[in-house]
Phi, psi and omega in degrees: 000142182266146193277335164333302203250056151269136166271133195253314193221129192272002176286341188261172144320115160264157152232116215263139122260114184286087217241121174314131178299121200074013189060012168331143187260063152289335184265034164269345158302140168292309199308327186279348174289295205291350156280013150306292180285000175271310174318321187281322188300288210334293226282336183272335182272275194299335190220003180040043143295087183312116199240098185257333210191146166191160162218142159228126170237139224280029155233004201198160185233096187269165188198112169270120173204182180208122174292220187226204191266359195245334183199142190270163179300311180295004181262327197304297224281334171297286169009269174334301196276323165345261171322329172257346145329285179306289179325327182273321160335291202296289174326308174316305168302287225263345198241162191303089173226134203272004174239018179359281181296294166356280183316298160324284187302334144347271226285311169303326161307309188298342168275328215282339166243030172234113165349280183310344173280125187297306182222295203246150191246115176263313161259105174002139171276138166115199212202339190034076152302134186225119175289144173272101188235008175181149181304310229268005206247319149335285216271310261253294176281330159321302171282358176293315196272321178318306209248028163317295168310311178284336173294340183223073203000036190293328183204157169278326207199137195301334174295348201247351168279104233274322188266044183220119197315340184305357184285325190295347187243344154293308156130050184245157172300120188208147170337308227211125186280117154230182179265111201285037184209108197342145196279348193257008155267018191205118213247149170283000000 
């Protein structure tokens, strides 16, 4: 695995992507949205993740974030996908979808030849970190992840996508608390 897209230093700002195996379209459901967003509040109460940006989009998650003096970001975020990995697995088995079997056999076929999977490989391995290292490489990424939804005509304007910090820099009623203000400007 390459060491390029790691996270090195936990004093900085990332921009993460979190990508479902095959790139499944699992987050057109509400329930698996929202346990993404029940999953980010945790991580943000309890484990002090610091939250500049997010999208989730329905096959990927994007997150300009940092970790905290207490826990590092590559701990949140295994942490993270660990627990929504199962949880959603389990929503998927136990609550109504009409692409069960389908998904299930993905995700098992995507697992089946690696040891550490028990049964379903649910996320890509890795995060493709890119350090936020200057405001223009923030507001860079920021509108990137913003205009994602609209790029793939999900909404007309970025503020109107209910799972994207763009509501938060609109000044709308949003999921999830970030931080308006670049990670290189904000020192622990």
């Amino acid at each position: 695995m390459s060491h390029k897209y790691k996270i090195k230093d936990n004093d900085q700002g990332y921009f993460l992507t979190l990508t479902v195996t095959e790139w499944i379209d699992v987050f057109t459901r509400k329930n698996h949205k929202m346990k993404i967003i029940e999953s980010l509040g945790f991580c943000q109460k309890v484990k002090g993740l610091e939250l500049f940006g997010y999208c989730l989009m329905p096959s990927h998650l994007h997150l300009i974030a940092r970790g905290s003096r207490d826990n590092l970001l590559s701990s949140i975020i295994h942490d993270f996908k660990s627990y929504t990995a199962k949880a959603i697995l389990q929503q998927i088995i136990e609550e109504p979808e009409s692409r069960r079997k389908w998904m299930l056999d993905q995700f098992q076929f995507a697992g089946k030849y690696l040891n550490r999977i028990d049964k379903y490989k649910f996320w890509q391995d890795g995060y493709h970190a890119e350090i936020i290292f200057s405001p223009e490489v923030f507001y860079q990424k920021l509108n990137y992840i913003h205009f994602n939804p609209v790029k793939d005509l999900i909404v007309e304007k970025p503020e109107e996508y209910l799972f994207s910090s763009a509501r938060n820099y609109a000044g709308l009623r949003s999921y999830l608390n970030v931080i308006l203000e670049t990670p290189q400007l904000i020192t622990y």
